[in-house]
C-alpha positions in Angstrom: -11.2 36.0 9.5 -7.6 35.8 9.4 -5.7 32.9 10.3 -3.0 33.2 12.6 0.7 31.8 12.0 1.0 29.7 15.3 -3.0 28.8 14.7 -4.7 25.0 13.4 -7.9 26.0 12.4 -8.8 23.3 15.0 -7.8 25.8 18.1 -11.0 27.3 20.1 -10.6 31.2 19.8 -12.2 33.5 22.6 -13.2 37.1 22.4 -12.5 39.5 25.3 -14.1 42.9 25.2 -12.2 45.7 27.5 -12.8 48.9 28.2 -10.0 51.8 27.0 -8.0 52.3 29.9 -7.5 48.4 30.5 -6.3 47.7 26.9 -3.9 50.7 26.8 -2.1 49.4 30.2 -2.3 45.5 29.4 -0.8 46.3 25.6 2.0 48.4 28.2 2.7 45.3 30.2 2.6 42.6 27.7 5.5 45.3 25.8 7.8 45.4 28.8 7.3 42.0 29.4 8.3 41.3 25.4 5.4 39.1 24.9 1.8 39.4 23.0 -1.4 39.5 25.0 -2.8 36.5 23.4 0.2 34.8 24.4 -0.5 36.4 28.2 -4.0 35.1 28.1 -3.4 31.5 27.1 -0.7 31.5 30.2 -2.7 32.8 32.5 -5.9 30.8 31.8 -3.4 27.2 31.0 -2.3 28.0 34.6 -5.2 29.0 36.5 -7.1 25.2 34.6 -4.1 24.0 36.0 -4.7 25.1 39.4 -8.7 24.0 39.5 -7.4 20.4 38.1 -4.6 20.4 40.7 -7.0 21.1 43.5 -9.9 18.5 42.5 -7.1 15.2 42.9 
């Protein structure tokens, strides 16, 4: 598997399957939004733990 630049080989990695259509659209946004979709992903998912921890203090 290769190892990725910003990557330790310590980090968890996840695997999302998606269908077609959603890929082709999220690959769109993440373009006009110059960003990458793993760097979408980690943001959305470091916010929404954010959120739950927020909500439980």
């Amino acid at each position: 598997m290769a190892k990725l630049s910003n990557a330790t080989s310590r980090e968890p990695m996840i695997h999302v399957h998606l269908d077609d259509k959603t890929h082709r659209r999220l690959k769109i946004m993440v373009a006009q939004k110059k960003t990458t979709i793993q760097q979408l992903v980690k943001d959305l998912i470091r916010r929404k733990v954010g959120e739950s921890c927020k909500r439980k203090t």
